[in-house]
Residue, then its C-alpha position, 0 to 999 in steps of 0.5 A: x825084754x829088750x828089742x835086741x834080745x827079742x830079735x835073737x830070741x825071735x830069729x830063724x834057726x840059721x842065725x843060731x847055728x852060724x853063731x855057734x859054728x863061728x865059735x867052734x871056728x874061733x876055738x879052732x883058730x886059737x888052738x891051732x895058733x898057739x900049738x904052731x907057736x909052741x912048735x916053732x919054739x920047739x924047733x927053734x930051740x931043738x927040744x927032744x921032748x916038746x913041752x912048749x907045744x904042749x904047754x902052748x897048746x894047753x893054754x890055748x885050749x884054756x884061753x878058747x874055752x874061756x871065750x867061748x864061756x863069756x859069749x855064751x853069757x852074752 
């Protein structure tokens, strides 16, 4: 095992949790831009049915998970 794999494993509980609630954060923040992105585009564009909210909205959802997947292989 490497020295920086020991230290992770060897950590207090706090760094764990600081990890793991910035992620939830970073997800909230994708999210969050791409529905306001997709909004704007709605508003813009004077859509009655607000598909690329949705849309955008979707994709975020896909591309936070997505991130969230590879650092917790880290």
């Amino acid at each position: 095992m490497a020295k920086n794999e020991q230290d992770e494993n060897d950590g207090n509980p706090l760094n764990a949790y600081a990890k793991y609630s910035s992620i939830g954060f970073q997800m909230i923040a994708i999210i969050g831009v791409f529905t306001y992105a997709g909004y704007k585009i709605d508003e813009a564009a004077h859509h009655q049915v607000k598909w690329v909210t949705a849309a955008l909205s979707l994709t975020g959802v896909f591309i936070s998970l997505y991130i969230v997947i590879v650092s917790l292989k880290k």
